[in-house]
PAVO-200168 format. One record per residue: x, y, z of N, C-alpha, C in turn; residue in three letters. Coordinates in Angstrom, 2 decimals, padded with zeros to 5 digits. Layout:
<pts>
<n.c1 X n.c2 Y n.c3 Z ca.c1 X ca.c2 Y ca.c3 Z c.c1 X c.c2 Y c.c3 Z residuo ALA>
...
</pts>
This chain:
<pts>
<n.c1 -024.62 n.c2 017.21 n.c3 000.07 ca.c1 -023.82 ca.c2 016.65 ca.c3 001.12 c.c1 -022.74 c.c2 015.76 c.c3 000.54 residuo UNK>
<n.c1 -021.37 n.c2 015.94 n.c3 001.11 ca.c1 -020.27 ca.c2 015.01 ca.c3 000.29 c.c1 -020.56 c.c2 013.53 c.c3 000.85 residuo UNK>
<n.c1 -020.35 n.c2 012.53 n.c3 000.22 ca.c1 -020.30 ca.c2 011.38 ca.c3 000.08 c.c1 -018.21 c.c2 011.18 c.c3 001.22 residuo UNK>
<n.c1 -018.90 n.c2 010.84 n.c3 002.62 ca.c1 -017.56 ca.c2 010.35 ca.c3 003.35 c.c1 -017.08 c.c2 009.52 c.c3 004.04 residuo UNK>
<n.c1 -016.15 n.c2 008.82 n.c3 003.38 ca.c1 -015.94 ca.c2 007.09 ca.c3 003.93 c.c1 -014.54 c.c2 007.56 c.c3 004.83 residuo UNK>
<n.c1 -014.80 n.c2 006.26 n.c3 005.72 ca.c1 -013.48 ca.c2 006.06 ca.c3 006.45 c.c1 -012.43 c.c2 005.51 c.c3 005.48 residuo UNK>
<n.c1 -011.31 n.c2 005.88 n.c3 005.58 ca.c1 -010.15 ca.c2 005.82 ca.c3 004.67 c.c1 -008.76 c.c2 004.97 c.c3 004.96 residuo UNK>
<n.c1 -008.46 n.c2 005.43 n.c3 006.28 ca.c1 -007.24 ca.c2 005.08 ca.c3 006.97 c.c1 -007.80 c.c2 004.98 c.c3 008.68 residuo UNK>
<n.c1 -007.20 n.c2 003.88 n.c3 009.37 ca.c1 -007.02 ca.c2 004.09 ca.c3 010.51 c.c1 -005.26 c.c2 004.29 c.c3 010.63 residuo UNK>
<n.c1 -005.12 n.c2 005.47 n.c3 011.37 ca.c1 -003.84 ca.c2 005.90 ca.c3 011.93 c.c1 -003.37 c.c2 005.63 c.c3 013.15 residuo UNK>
<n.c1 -002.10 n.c2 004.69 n.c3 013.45 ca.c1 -001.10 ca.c2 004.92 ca.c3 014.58 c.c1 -000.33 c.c2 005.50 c.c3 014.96 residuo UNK>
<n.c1 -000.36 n.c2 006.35 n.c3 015.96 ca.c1 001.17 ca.c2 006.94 ca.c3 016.21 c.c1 002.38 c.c2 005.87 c.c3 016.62 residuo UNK>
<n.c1 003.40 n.c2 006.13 n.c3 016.55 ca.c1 004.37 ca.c2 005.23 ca.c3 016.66 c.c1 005.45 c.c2 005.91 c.c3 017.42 residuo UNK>
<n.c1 006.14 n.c2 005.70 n.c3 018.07 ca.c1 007.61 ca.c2 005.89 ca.c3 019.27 c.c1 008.63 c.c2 005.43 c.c3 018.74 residuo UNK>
<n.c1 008.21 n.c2 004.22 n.c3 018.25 ca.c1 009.46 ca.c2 003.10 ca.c3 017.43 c.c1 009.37 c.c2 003.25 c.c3 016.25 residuo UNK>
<n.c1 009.67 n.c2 001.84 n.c3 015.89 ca.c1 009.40 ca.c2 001.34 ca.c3 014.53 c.c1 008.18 c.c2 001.40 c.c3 013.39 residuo UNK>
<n.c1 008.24 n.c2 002.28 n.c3 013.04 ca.c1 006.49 ca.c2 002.25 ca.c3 012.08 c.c1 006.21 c.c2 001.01 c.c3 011.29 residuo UNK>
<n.c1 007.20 n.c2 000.10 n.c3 010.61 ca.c1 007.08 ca.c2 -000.66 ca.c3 009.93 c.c1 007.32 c.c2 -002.26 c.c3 011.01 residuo UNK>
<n.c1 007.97 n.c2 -001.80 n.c3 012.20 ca.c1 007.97 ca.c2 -002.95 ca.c3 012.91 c.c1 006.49 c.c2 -002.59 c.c3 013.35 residuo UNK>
<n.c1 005.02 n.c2 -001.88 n.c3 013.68 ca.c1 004.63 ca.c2 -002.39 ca.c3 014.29 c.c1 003.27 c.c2 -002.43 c.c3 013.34 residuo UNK>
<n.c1 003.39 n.c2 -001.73 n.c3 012.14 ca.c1 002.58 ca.c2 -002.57 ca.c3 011.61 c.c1 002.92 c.c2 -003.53 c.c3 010.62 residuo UNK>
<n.c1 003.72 n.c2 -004.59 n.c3 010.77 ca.c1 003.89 ca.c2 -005.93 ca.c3 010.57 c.c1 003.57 c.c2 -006.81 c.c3 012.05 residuo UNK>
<n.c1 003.06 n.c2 -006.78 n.c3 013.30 ca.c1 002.51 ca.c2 -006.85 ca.c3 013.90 c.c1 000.59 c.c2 -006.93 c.c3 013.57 residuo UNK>
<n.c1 000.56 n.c2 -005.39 n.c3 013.62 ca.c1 -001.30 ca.c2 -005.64 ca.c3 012.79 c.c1 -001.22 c.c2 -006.32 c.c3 011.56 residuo UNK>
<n.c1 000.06 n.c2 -006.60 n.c3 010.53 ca.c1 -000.51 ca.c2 -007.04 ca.c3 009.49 c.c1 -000.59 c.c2 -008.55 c.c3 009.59 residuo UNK>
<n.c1 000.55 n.c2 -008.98 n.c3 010.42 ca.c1 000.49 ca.c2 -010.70 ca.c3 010.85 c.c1 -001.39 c.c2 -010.95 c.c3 011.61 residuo UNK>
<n.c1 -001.48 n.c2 -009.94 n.c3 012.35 ca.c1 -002.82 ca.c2 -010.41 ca.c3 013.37 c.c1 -003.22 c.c2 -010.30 c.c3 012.43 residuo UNK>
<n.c1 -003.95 n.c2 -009.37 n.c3 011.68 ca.c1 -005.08 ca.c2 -009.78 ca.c3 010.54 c.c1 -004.83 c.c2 -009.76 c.c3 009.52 residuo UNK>
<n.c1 -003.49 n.c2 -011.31 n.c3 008.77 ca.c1 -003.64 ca.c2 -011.40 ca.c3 007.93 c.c1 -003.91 c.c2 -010.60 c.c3 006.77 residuo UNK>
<n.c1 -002.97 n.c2 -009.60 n.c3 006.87 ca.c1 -002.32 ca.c2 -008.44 ca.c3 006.04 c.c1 -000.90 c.c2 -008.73 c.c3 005.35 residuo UNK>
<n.c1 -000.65 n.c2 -007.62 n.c3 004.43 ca.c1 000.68 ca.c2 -007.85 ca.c3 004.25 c.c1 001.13 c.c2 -006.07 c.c3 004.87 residuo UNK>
<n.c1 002.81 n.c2 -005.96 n.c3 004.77 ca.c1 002.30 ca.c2 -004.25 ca.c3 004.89 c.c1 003.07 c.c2 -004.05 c.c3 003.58 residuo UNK>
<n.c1 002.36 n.c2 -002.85 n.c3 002.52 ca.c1 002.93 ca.c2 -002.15 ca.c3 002.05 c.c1 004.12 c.c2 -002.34 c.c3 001.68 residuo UNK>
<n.c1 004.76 n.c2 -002.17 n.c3 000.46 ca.c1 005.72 ca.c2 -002.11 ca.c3 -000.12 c.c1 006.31 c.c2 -000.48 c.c3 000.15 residuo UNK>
<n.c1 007.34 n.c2 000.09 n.c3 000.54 ca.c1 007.71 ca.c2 000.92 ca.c3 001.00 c.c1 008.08 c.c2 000.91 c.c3 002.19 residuo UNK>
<n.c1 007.85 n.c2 000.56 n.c3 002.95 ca.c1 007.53 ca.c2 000.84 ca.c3 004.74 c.c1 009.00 c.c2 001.18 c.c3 004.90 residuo UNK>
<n.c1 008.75 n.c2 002.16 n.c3 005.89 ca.c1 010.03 ca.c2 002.58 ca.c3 006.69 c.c1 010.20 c.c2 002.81 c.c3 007.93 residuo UNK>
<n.c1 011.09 n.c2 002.80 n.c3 008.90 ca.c1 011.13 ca.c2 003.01 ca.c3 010.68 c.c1 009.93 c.c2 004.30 c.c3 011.14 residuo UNK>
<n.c1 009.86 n.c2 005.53 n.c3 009.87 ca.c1 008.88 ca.c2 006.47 ca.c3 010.10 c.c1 007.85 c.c2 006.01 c.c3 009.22 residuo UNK>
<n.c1 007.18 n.c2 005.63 n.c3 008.62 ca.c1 005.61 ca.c2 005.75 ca.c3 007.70 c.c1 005.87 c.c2 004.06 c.c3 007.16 residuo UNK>
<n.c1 004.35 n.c2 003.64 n.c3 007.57 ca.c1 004.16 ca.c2 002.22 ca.c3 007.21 c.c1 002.97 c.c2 002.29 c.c3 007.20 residuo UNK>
<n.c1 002.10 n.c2 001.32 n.c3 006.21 ca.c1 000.81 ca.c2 001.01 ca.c3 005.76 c.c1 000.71 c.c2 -000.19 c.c3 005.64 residuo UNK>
<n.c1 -000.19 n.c2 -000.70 n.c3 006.00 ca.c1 -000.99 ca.c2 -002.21 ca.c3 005.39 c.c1 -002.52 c.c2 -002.29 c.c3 004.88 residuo UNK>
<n.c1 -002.67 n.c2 -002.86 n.c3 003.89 ca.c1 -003.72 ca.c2 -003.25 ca.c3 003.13 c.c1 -003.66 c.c2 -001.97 c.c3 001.77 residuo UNK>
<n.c1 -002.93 n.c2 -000.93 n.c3 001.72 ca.c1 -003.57 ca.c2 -000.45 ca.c3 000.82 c.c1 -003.58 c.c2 -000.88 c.c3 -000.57 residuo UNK>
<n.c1 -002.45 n.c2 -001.58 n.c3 -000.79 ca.c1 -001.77 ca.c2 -002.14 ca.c3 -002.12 c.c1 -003.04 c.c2 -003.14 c.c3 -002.51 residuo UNK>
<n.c1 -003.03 n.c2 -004.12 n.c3 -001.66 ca.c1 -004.32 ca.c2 -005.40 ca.c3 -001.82 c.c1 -006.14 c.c2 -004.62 c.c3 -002.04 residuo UNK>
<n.c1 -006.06 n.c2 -003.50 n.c3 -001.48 ca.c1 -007.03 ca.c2 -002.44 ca.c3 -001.78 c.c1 -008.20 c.c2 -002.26 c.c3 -000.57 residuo UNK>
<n.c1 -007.65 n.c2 -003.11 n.c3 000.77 ca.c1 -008.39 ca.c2 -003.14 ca.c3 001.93 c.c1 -008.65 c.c2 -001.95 c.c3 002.24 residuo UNK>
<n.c1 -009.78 n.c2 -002.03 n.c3 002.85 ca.c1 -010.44 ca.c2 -000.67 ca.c3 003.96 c.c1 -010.85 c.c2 -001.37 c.c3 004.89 residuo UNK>
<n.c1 -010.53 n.c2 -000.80 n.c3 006.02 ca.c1 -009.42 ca.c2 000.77 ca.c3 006.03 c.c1 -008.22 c.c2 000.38 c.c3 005.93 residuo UNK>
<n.c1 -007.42 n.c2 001.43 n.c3 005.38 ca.c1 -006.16 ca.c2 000.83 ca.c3 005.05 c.c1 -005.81 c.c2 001.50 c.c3 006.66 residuo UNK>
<n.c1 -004.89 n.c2 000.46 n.c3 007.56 ca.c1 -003.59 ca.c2 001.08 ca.c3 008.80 c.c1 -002.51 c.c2 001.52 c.c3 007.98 residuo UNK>
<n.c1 -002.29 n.c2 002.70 n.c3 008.97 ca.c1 -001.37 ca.c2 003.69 ca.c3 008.64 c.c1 -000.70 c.c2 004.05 c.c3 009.91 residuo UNK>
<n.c1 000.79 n.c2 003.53 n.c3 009.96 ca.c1 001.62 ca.c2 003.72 ca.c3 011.11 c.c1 002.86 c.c2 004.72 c.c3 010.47 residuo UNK>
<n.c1 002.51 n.c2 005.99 n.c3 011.51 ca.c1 003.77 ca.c2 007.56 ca.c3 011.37 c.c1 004.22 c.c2 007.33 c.c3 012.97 residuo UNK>
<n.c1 005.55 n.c2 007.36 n.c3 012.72 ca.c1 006.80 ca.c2 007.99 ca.c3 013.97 c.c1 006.61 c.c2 008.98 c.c3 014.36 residuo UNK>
<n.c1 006.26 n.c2 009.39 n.c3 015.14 ca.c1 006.02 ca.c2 010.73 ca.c3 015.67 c.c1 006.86 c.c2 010.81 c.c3 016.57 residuo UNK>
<n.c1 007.63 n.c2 012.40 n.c3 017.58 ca.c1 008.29 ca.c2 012.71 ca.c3 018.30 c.c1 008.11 c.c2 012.55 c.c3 019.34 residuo UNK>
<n.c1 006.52 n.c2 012.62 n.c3 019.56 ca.c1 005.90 ca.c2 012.55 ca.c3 021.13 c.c1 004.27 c.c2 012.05 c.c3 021.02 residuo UNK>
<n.c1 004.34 n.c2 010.86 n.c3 021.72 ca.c1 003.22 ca.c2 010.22 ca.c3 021.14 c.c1 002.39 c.c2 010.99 c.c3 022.71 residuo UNK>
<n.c1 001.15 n.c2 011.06 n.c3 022.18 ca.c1 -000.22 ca.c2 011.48 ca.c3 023.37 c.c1 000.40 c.c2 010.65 c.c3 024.92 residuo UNK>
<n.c1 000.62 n.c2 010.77 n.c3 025.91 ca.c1 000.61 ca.c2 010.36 ca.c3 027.18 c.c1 -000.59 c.c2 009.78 c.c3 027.51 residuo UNK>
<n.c1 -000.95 n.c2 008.93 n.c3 028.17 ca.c1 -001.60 ca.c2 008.03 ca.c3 029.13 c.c1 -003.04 c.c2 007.33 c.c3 027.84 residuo UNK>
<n.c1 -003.69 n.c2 006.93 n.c3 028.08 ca.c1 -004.67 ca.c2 005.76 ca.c3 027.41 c.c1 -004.62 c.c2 006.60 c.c3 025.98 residuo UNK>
<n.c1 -004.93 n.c2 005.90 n.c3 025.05 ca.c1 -004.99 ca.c2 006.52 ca.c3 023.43 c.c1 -006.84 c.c2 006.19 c.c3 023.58 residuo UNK>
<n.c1 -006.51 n.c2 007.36 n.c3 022.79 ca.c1 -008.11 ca.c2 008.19 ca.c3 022.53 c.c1 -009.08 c.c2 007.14 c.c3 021.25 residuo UNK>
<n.c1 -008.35 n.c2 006.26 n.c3 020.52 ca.c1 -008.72 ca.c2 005.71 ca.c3 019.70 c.c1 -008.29 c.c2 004.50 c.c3 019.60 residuo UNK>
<n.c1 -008.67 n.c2 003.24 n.c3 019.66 ca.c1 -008.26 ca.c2 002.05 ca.c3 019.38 c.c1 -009.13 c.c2 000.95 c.c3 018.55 residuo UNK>
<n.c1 -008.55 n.c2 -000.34 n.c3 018.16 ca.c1 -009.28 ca.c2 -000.49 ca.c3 017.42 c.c1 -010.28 c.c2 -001.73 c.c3 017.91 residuo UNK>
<n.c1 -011.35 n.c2 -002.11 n.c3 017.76 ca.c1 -011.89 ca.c2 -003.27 ca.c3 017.57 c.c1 -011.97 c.c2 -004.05 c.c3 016.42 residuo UNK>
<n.c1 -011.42 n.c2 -005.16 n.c3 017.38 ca.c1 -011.39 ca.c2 -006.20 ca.c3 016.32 c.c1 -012.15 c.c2 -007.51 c.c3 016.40 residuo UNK>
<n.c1 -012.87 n.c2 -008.19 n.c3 015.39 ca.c1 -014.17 ca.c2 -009.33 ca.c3 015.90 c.c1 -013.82 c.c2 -010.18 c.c3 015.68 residuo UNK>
<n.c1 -014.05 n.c2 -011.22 n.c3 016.16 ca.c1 -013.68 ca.c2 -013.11 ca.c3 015.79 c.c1 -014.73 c.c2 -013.93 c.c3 016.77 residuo UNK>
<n.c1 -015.17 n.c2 -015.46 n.c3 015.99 ca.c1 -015.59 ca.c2 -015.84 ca.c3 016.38 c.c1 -015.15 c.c2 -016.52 c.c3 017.60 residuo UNK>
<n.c1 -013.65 n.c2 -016.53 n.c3 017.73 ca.c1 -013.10 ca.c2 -017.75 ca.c3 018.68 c.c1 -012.06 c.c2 -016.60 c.c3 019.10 residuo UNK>
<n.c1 -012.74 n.c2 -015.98 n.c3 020.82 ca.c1 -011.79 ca.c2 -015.29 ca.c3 021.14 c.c1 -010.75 c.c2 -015.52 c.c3 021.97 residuo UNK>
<n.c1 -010.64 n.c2 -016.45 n.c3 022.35 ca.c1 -009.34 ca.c2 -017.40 ca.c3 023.13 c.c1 -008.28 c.c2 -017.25 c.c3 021.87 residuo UNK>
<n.c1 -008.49 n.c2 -017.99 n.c3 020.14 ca.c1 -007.67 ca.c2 -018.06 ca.c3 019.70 c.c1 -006.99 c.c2 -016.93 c.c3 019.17 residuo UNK>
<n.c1 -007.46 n.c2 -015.95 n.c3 019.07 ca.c1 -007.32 ca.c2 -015.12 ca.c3 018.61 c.c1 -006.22 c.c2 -013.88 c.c3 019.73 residuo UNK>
<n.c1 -006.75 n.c2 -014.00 n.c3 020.81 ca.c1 -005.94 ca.c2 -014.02 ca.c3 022.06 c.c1 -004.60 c.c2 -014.37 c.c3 021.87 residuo UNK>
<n.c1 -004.35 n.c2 -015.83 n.c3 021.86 ca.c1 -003.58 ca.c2 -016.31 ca.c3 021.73 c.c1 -002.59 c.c2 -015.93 c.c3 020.08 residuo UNK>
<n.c1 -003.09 n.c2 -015.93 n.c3 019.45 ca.c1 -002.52 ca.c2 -015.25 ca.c3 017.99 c.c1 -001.66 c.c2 -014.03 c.c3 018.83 residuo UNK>
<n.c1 -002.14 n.c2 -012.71 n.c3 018.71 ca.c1 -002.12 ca.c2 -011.54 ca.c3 019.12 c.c1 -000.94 c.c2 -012.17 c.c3 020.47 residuo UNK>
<n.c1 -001.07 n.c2 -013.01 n.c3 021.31 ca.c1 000.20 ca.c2 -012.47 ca.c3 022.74 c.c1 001.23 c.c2 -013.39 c.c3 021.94 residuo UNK>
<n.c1 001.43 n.c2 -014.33 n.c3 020.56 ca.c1 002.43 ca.c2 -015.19 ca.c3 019.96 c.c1 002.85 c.c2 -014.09 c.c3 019.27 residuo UNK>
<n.c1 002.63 n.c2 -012.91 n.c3 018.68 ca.c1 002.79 ca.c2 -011.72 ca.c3 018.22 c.c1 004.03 c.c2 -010.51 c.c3 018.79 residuo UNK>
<n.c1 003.96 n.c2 -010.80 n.c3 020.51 ca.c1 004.07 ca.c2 -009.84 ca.c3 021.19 c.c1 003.15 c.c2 -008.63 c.c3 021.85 residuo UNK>
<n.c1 002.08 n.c2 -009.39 n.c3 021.91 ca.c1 000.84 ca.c2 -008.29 ca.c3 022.30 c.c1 000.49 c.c2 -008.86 c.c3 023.86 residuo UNK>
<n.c1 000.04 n.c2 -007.66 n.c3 024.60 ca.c1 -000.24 ca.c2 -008.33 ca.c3 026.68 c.c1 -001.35 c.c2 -008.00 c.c3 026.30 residuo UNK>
<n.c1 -001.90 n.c2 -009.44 n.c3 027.08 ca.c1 -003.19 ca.c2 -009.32 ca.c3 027.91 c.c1 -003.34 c.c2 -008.56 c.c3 028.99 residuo UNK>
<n.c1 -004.58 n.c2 -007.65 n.c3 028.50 ca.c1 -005.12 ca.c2 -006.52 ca.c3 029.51 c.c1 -005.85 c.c2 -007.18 c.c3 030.45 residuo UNK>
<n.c1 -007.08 n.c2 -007.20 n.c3 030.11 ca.c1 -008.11 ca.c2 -007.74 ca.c3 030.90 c.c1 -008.85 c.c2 -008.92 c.c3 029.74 residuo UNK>
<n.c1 -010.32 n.c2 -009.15 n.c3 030.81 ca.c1 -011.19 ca.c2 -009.59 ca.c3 030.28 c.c1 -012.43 c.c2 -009.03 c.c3 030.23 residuo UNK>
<n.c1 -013.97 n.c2 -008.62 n.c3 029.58 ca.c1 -014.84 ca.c2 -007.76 ca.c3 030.34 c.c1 -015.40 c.c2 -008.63 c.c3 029.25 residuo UNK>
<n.c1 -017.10 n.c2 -008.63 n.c3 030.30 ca.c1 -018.26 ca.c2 -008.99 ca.c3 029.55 c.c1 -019.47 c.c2 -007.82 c.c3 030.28 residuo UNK>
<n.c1 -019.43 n.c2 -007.16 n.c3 029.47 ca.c1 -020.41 ca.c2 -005.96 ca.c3 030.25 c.c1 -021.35 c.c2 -005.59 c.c3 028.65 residuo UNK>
<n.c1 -022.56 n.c2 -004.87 n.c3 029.27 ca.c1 -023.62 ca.c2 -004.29 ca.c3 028.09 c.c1 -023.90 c.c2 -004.89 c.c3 027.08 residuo UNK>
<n.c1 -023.61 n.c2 -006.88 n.c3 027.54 ca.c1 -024.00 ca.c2 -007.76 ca.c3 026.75 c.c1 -023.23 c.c2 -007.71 c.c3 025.68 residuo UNK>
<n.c1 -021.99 n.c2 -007.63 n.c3 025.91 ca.c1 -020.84 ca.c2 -007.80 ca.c3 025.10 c.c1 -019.98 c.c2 -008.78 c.c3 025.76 residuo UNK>
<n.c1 -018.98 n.c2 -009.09 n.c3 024.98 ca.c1 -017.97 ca.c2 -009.78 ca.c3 025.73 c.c1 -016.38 c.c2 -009.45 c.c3 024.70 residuo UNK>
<n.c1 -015.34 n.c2 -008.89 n.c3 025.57 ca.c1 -014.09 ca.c2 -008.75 ca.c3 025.12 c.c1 -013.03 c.c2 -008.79 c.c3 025.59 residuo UNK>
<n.c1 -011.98 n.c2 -009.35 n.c3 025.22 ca.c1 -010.76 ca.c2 -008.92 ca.c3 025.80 c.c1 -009.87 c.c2 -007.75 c.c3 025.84 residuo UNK>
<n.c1 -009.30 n.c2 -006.88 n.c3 026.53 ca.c1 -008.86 ca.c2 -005.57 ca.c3 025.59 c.c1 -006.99 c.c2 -006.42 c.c3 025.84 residuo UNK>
<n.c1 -006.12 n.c2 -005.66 n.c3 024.81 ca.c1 -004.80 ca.c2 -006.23 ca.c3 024.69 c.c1 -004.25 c.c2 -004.87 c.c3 024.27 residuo UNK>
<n.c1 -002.68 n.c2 -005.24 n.c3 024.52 ca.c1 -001.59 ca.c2 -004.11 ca.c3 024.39 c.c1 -000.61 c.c2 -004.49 c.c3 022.92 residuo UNK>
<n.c1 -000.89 n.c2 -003.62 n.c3 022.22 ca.c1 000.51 ca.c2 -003.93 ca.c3 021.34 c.c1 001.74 c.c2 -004.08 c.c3 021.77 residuo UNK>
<n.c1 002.64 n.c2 -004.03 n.c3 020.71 ca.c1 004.16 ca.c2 -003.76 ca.c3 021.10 c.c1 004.33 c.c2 -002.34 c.c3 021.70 residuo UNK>
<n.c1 003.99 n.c2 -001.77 n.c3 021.49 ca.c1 004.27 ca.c2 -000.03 ca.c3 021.44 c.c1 003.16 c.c2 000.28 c.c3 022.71 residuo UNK>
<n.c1 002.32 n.c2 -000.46 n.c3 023.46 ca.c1 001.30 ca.c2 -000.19 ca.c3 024.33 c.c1 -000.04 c.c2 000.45 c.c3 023.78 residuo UNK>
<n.c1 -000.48 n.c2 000.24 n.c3 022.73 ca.c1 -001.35 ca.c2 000.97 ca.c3 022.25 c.c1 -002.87 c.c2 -000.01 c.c3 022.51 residuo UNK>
<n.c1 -003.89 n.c2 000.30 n.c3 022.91 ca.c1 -004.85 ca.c2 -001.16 ca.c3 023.68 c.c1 -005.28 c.c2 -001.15 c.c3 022.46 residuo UNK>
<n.c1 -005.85 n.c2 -002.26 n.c3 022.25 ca.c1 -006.71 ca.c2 -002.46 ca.c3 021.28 c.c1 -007.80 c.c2 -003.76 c.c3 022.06 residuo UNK>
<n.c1 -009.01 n.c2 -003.66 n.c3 021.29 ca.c1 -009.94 ca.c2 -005.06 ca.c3 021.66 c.c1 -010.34 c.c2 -005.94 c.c3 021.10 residuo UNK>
<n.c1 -010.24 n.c2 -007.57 n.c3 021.29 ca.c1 -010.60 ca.c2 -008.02 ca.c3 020.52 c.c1 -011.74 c.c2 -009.20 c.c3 021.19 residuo UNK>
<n.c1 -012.80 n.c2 -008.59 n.c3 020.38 ca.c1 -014.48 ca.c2 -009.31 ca.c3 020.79 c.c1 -015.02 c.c2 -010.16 c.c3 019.62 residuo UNK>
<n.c1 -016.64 n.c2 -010.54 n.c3 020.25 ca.c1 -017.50 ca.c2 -011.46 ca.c3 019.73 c.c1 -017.76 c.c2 -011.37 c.c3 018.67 residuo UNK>
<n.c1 -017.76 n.c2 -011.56 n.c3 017.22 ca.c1 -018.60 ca.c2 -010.92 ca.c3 016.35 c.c1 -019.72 c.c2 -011.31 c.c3 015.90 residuo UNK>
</pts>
């Protein structure tokens, strides 16, 4: 059986690939990539993080909710909230369900992401 790790999480992008992950790389204290361009941008791989984000321009991004987003954990989720909308990121909601508790939020580009308890 091959030995298979997660590698990359991937964004599609509309805009800016490098504007929006300098966005994820400010929220978690990333840098992005040396290279980055309006089409193909990375953060963490240089510093040697996993998973490394990986933001491609694409022509036509998927229509209505994205199939994949990310969670993200912190102990203090107000501040972290607050990080993320000083960013340019909207508050979605709030939910505490199945003995969880999270906020979900919108990037620049609308892409949700969540950020919960850890």
């Amino acid at each position: 059986m091959p030995d298979i790790k997660l590698a990359n999480v991937t964004v599609d992008c509309s805009g800016n690939a490098a504007e929006l992950a300098g966005f994820y790389a400010q929220l978690l204290d990333r840098e992005v990539d040396p290279g980055a361009s309006p089409y193909f941008a990375t953060a963490g791989r240089t510093a040697g993080l996993q998973p490394v984000l990986m933001f491609i321009q694409v022509p036509d991004r998927t229509p209505g909710k994205n199939s994949v987003h990310l969670d993200l954990h912190t102990e203090d989720i107000p501040a972290a909230v607050e990080k993320a909308t000083g960013l340019g990121a909207k508050h979605v909601g709030d939910f505490d369900e199945y003995g969880a508790t999270w906020t979900t939020m919108q990037d620049p580009e609308g892409n949700l992401f969540d950020i919960g308890k850890s």
